[in-house]
C-alpha positions as CSV (number, residue, x, y, z in Angstrom):
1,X,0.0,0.0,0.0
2,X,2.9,2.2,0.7
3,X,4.6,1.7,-2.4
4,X,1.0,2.5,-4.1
5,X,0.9,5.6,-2.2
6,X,4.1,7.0,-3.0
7,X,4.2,6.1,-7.0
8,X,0.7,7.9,-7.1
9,X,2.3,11.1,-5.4
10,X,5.1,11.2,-7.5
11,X,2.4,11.0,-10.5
12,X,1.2,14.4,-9.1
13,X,5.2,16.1,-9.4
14,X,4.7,16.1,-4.9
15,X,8.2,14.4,-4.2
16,X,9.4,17.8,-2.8
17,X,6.4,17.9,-0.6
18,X,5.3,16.6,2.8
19,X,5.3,13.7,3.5
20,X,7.9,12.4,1.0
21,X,10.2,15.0,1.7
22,X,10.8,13.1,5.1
23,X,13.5,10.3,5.9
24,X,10.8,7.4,5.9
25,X,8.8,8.3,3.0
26,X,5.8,9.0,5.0
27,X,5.9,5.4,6.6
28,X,4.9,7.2,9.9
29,X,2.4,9.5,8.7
30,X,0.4,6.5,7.3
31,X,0.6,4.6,10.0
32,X,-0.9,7.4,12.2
33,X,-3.7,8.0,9.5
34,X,-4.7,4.3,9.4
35,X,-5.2,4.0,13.2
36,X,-6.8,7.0,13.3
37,X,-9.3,5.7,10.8
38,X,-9.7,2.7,13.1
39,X,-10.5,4.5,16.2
40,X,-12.9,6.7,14.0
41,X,-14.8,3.7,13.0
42,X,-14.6,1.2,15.6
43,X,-17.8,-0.1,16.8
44,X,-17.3,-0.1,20.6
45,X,-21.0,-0.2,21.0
46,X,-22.5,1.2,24.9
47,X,-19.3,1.1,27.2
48,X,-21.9,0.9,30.2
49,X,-23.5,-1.9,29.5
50,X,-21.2,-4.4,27.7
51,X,-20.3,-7.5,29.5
52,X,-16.4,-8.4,29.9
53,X,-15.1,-11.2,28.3
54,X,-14.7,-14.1,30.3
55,X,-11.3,-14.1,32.2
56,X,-11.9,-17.9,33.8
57,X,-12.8,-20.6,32.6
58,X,-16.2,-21.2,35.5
59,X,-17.0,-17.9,33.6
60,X,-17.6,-19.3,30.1
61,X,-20.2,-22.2,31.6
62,X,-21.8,-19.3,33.5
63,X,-25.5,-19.6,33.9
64,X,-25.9,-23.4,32.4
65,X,-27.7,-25.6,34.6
66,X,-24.8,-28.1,36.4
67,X,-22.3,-25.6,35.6
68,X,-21.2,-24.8,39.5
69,X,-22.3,-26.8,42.7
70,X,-21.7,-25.8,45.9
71,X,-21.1,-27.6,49.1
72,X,-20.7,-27.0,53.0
73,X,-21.1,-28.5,56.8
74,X,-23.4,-26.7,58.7
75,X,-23.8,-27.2,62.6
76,X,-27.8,-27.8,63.4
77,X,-29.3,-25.9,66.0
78,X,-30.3,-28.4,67.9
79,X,-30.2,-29.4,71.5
80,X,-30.6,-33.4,70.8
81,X,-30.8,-36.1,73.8
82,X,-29.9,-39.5,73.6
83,X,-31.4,-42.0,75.3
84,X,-28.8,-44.8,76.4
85,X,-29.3,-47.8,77.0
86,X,-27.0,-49.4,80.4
87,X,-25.3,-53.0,79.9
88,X,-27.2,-53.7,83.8
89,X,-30.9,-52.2,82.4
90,X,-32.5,-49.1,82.4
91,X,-31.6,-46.1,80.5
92,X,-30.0,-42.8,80.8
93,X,-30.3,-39.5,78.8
94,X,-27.2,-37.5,77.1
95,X,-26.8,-34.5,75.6
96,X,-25.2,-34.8,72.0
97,X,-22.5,-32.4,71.2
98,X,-23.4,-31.0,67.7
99,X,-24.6,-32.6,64.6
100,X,-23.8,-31.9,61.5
101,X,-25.5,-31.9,58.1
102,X,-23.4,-31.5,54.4
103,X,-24.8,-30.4,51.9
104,X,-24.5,-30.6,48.1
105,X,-26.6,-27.9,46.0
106,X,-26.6,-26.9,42.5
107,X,-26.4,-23.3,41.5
108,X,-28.7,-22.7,38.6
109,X,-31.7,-24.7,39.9
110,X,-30.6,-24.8,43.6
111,X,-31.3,-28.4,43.7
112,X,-30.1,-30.4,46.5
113,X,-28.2,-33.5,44.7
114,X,-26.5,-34.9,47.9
115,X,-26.4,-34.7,51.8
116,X,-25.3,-36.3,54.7
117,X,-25.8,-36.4,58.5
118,X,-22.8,-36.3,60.8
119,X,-23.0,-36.4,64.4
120,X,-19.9,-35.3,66.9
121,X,-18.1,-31.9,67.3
122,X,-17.0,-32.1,63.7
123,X,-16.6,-33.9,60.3
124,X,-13.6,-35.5,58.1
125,X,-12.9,-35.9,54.6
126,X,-14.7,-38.9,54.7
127,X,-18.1,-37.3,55.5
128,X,-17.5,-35.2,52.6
129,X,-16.7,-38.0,50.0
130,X,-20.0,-39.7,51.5
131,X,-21.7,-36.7,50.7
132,X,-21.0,-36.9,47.3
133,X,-21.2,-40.6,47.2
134,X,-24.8,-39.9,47.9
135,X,-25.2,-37.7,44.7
136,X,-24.0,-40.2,42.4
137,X,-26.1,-42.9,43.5
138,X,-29.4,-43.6,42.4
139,X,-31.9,-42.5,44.8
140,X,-35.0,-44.2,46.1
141,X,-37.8,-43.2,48.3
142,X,-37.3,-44.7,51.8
143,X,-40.0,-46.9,53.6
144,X,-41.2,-44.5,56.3
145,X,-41.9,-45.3,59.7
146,X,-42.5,-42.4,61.2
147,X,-46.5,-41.6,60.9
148,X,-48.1,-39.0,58.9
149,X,-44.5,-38.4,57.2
150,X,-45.1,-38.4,53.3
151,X,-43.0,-37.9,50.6
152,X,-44.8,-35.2,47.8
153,X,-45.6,-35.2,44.6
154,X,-42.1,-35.7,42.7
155,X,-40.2,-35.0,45.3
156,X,-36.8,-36.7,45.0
157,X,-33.1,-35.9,44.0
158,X,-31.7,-35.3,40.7
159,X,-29.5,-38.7,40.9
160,X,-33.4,-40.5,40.9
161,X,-35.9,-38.0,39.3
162,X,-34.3,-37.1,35.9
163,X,-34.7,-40.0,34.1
164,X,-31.8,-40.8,31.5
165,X,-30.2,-37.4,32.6
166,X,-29.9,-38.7,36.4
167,X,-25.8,-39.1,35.9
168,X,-25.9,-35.4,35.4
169,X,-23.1,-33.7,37.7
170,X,-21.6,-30.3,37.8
171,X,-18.2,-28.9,36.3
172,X,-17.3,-27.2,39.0
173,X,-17.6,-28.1,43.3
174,X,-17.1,-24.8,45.3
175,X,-16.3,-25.4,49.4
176,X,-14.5,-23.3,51.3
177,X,-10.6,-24.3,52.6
178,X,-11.9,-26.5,55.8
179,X,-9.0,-29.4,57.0
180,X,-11.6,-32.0,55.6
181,X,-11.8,-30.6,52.5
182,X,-8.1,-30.4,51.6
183,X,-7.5,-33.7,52.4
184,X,-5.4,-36.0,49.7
185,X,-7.9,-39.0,50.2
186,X,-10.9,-36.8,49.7
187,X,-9.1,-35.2,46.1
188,X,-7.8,-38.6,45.1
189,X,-10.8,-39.7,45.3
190,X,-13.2,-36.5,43.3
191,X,-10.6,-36.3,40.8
192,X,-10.4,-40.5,39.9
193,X,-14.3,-41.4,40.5
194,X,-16.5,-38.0,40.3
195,X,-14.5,-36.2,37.8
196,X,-14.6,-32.0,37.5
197,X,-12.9,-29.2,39.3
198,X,-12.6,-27.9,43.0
199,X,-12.8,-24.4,44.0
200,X,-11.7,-23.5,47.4
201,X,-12.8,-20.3,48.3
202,X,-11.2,-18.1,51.2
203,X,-11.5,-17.8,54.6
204,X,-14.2,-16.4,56.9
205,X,-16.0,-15.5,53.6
206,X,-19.2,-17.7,53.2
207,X,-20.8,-15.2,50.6
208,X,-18.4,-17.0,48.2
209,X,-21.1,-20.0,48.4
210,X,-24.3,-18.0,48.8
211,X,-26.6,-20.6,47.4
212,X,-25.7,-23.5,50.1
213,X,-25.7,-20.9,53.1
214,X,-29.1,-19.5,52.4
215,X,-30.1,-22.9,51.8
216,X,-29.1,-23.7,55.3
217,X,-30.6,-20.6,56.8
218,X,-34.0,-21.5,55.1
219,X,-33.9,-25.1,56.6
220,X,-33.5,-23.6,59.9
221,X,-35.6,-21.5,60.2
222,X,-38.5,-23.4,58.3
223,X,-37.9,-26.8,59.5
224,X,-35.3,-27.5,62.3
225,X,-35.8,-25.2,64.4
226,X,-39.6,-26.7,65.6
227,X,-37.8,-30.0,66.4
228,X,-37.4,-30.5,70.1
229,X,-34.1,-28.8,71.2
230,X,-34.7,-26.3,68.2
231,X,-32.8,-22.8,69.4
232,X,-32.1,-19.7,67.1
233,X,-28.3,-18.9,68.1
234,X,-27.3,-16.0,69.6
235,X,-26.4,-13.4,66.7
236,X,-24.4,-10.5,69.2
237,X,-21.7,-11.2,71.6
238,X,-23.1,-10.8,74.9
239,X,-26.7,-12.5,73.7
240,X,-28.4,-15.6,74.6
241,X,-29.8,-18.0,72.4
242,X,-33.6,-18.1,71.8
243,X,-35.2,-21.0,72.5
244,X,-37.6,-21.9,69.3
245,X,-39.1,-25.5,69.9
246,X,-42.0,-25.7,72.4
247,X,-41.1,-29.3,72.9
248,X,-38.4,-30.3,75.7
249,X,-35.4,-32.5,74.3
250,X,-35.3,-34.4,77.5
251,X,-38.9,-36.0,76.6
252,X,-38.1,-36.5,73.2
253,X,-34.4,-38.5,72.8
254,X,-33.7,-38.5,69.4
255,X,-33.1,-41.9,67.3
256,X,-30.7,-40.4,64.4
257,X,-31.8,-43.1,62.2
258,X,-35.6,-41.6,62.3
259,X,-34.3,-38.3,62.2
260,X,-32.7,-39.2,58.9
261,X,-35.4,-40.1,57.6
262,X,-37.3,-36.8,58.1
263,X,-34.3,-35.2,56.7
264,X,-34.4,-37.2,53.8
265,X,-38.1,-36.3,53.3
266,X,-37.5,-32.5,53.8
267,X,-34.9,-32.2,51.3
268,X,-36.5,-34.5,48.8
269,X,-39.9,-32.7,49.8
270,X,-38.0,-28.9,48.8
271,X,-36.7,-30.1,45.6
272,X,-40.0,-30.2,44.6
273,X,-41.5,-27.3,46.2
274,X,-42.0,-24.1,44.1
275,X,-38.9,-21.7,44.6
276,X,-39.2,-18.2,44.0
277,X,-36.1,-17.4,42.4
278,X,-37.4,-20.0,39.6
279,X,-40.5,-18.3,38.9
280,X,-42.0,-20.3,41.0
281,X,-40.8,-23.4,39.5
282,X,-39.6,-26.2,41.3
283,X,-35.7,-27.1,41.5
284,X,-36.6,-30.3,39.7
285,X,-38.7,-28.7,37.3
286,X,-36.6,-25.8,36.4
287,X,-33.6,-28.8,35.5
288,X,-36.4,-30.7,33.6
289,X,-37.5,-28.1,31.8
290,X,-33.6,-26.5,31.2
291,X,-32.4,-30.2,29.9
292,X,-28.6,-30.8,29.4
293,X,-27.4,-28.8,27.4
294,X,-24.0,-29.5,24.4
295,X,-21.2,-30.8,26.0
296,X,-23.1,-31.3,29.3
297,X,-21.0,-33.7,32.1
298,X,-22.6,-37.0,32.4
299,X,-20.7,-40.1,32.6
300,X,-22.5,-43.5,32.3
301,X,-20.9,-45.2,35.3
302,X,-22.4,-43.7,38.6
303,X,-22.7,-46.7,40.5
304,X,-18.6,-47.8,39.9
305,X,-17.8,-43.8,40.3
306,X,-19.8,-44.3,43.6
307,X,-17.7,-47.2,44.9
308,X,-14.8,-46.1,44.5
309,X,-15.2,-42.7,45.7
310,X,-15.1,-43.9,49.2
311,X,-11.9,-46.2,47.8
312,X,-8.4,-44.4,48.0
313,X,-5.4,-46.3,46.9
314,X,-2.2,-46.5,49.2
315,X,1.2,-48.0,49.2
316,X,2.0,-50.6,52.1
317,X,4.8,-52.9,52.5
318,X,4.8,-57.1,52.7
319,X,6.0,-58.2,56.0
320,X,7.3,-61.8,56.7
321,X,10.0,-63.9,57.5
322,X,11.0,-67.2,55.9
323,X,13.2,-68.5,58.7
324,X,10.2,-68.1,61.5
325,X,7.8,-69.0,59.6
326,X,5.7,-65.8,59.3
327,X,3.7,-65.7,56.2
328,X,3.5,-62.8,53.7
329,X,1.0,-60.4,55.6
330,X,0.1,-56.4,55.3
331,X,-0.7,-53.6,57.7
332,X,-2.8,-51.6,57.8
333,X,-4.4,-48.9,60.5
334,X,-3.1,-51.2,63.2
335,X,-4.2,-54.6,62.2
336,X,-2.6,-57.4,60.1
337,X,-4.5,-58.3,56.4
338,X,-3.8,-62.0,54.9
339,X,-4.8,-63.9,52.1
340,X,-4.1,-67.4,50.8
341,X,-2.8,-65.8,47.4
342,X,-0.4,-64.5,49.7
343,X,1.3,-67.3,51.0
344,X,4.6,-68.2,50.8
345,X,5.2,-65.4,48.2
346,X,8.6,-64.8,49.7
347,X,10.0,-62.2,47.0
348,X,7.3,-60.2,47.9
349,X,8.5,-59.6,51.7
350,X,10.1,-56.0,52.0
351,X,8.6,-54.7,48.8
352,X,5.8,-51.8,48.2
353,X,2.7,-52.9,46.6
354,X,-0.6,-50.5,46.0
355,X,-3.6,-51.5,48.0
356,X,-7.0,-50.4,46.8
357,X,-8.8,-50.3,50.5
358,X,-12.7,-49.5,50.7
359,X,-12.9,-47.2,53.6
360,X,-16.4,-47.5,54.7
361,X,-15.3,-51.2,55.3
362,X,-12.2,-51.9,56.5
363,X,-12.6,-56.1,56.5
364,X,-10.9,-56.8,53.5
365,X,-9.2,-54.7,50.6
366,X,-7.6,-55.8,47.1
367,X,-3.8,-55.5,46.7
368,X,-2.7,-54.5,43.3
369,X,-0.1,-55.3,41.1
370,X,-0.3,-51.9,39.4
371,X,-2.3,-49.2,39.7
372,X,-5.2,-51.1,37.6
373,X,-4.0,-54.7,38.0
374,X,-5.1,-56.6,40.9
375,X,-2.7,-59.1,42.7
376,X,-5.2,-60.7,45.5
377,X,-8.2,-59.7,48.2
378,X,-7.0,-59.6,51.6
379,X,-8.9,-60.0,54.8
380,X,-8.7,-58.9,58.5
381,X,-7.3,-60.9,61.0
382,X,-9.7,-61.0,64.3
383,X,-11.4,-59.1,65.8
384,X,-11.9,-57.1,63.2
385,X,-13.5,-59.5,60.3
386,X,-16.5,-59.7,62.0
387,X,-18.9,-56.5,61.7
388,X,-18.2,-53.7,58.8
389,X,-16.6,-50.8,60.2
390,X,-15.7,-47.8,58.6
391,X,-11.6,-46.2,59.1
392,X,-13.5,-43.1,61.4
393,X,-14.9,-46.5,63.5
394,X,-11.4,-48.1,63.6
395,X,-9.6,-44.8,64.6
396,X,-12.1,-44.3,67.0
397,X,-11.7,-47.7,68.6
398,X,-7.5,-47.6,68.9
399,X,-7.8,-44.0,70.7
400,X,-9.7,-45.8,73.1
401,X,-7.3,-49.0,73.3
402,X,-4.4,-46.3,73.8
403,X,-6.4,-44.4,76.5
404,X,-5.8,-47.6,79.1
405,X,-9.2,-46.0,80.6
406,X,-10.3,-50.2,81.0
407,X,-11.0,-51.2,77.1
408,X,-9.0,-54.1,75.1
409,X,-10.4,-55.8,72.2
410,X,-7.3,-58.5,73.2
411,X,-9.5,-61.4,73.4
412,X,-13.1,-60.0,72.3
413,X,-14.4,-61.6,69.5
414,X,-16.1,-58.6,67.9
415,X,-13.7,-55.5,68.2
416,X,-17.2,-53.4,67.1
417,X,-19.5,-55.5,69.5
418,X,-16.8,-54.9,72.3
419,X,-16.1,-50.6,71.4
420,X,-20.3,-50.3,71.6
421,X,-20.8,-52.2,74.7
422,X,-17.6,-50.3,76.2
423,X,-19.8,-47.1,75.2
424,X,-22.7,-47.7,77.0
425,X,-21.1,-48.4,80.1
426,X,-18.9,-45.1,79.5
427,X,-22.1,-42.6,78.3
428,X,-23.6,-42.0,81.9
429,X,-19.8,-40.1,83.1
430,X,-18.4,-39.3,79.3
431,X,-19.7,-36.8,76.8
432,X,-17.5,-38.0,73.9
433,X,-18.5,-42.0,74.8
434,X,-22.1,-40.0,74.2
435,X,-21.7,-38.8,70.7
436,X,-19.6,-41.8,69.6
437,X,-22.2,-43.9,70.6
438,X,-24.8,-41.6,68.6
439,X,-23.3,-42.0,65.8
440,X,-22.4,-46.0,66.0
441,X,-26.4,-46.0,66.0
442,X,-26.6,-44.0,63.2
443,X,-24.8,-46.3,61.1
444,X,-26.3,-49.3,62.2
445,X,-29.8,-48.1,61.9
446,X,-30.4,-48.3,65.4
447,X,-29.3,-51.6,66.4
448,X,-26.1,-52.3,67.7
449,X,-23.7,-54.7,65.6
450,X,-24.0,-58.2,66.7
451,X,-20.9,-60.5,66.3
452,X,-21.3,-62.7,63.7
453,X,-19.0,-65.5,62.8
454,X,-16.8,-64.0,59.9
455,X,-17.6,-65.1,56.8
456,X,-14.0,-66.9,55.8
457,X,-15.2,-68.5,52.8
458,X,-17.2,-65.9,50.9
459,X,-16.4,-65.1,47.3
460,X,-15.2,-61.7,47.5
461,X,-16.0,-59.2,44.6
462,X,-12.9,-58.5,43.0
463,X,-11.4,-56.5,39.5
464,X,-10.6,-59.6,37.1
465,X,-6.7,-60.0,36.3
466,X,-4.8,-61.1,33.4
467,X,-6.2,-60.8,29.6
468,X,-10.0,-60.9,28.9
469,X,-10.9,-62.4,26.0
470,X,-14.5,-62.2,24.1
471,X,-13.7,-65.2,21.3
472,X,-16.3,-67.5,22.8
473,X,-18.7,-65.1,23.0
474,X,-22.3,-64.9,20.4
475,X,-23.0,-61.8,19.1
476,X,-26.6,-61.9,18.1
């Protein structure tokens, strides 16, 4: 263009003249003109009102349904009794400490898709992966005991009530920087079985995740709070708390098992209830009528992803010795894992092998040969191949063992049988034998593990090994 502009303007005898008459031959000048012309021209449209591009990446998915899902612990404000029953008869009341309820809630819709109930002065990592187990597993109305409790008209959670889009799950999980939630076994696990991105937000700043902590504040004040023990916390320093239920706790010990089961109503009750940022749609009908959109995040295998998120995978090392006869064997949180396939696998002893342990029960795991090869299944060795125990049960059960306060499971049978029995003698002088004993309850539905003999010859459900082949197969 330059050259264009300069053969023209010597056409018209104006070599003399500005701008050839400089040391670039008007180079600059044009270049000045040109992006003046730009500037002149540009359609910059209304300054006020246009929207800045997108500077990360949760910004792009902005406003699609599933996009962001937030999640949080929130303490209940309740005053709950428990009624314990004493190894010599009768029955004593306790207060529980705190209980806790996480919480898994979707953005867009604010649909609940997961929750959990924790009892004790606080929760762990493991809580939190249960939580989210819980969204990825189908779900299904519970047979109620409690009378007049109903569920509504569609009420449900997404993971059950969407049909062929019920694997649906978000891009993005938003929770604050809690210990629990920066734990490696809780990340192992969301970034190997539920897949996205995590978003830790900063301290002391809960507006970060207002959907989940207005949820809470609505459950309080609608529902909770009229459950005997309900209070309204003190909101000055100085103040009292305010008393809300007309009911006494003492005549009305709680059984966390039922109480679950009201939760579970509630929150399967408000997913169908008209919400008023929806246009008074319900969350479940606001999804429904949204649908997934292009490139929407729904992998086909919940129920596996489900599993294993409450797996994590760990390095331990083969013990044994040749000479004194002690066969191959593992550790693990204090207690010794064999297996048959182990046996006399001498080049084994002193090496690190993977193990891929189940942590809601600790009776047997599956040692690996790599990360996705299985070796063998390894079981327990007594007391602890019993009952099904979670690693929060075990933990639990070795504090008290290193306590000397007058508990052994040397001997016992059942290691769980013996730690529940221990806490009913213990709840009458002990506020921590108290929520422990709440919460072994809750797990077990209300009735206390029996020991059973262990099941030494069941098949255990293992990954296959070695090279599958599909020659024999028909293919209609």
């Amino acid at each position: 263009m330059h050259a264009k502009i300069v053969a023209e303007l010597k056409r018209l005898d104006l070599r003399d003249f500005y701008p050839l008459n400089q040391a670039d031959q008007g180079r600059r000048a044009l270049l000045r003109f040109i992006r003046q012309r730009r500037i002149d021209h540009a359609d910059v449209g209304n300054l006020d009102t246009a929207d800045a591009p997108p500077s990360t990446l949760s910004g792009i998915f902005q406003g699609s349904p599933f996009a962001r899902t937030e999640i949080d612990g929130h303490r209940i404000d309740i005053e709950a009794v428990l009624g314990v029953a004493l190894p010599n008869g009768g029955s004593v009341k306790r207060q529980i400490t705190s209980m806790w309820l996480l919480v898994e809630i979707e953005v867009e819709s604010r649909v609940i898709v997961g929750w959990i109930l924790r009892v004790g002065r606080a929760y762990n990592n493991l809580n939190l992966a249960s939580c989210i187990t819980k969204s990825l597993q189908p779900w299904k109305r519970r047979e109620l005991t409690i009378p007049g409790l109903e569920y509504a008209p569609g009420a449900g959670l997404p993971s059950g009530s969407l049909g062929a889009h019920s694997p649906w799950r978000s891009r993005f999980l938003a929770l604050d920087n809690a210990k629990a939630h920066s734990a490696l076994d809780f990340e192992q696990a969301f970034c190997r079985a539920r897949g996205g991105m995590l978003f830790y937000g900063r301290a002391h700043e809960p507006r970060s995740r207002p959907i989940v902590e207005q949820f809470f504040s609505r459950l309080e004040r609608g529902a909770l709070r009229d459950v005997p023990g309900g209070f309204e916390p003190a909101k000055r320093l100085g103040e009292n708390k305010i008393r809300i239920s007309n009911f006494a706790p003492n005549d009305y010990p709680i059984q966390l098992h039922v109480f679950e089961e009201l939760l579970d109503v509630i929150i399967a009750n408000y997913n169908a209830t008209p919400h008023p940022a929806l246009g008074d749609l319900s969350p479940l009908q606001f999804l429904q009528m949204q649908g997934p959109k292009a490139f929407a995040f729904m992998p086909d295998k919940a129920e596996e992803d489900a599993s294993d998120m409450g797996s994590v995978l760990v390095p331990l090392t083969v013990h044994g010795n040749r000479n004194e006869g002690v066969m191959p064997h593992v550790n693990y949180m204090y207690v010794r894992y064999r297996s048959p396939d182990l046996d006399n696998k001498w080049e084994l002893v002193g090496k690190t092998i993977l193990a891929r342990v189940y942590r809601h029960d600790l009776r047997s795991f599956v040692l690996m040969r790599t990360a996705t090869t299985p070796l063998c299944a390894v079981r327990a060795a007594a007391p602890w191949n019993r009952t099904a125990h979670d690693e929060t049960t075990r933990a639990m059960i070795m504090q008290w063992s290193k306590l000397r306060t007058g508990f052994s499971i040397t001997g016992v049978d059942c290691a769980i049988a013996a730690y529940v029995a221990f806490l009913r003698a213990l709840a009458p002088s002990s506020q921590q034998a108290v929520d422990q004993l709440a919460r072994m309850e809750q797990v077990h539905n209300g009735t206390p593990p029996s020991s059973r003999p262990p099941a030494i010859n069941a098949p255990m459900k293992i990954p296959p090994g070695g090279w599958i082949s599909l020659d024999d197969e028909n293919d209609f």
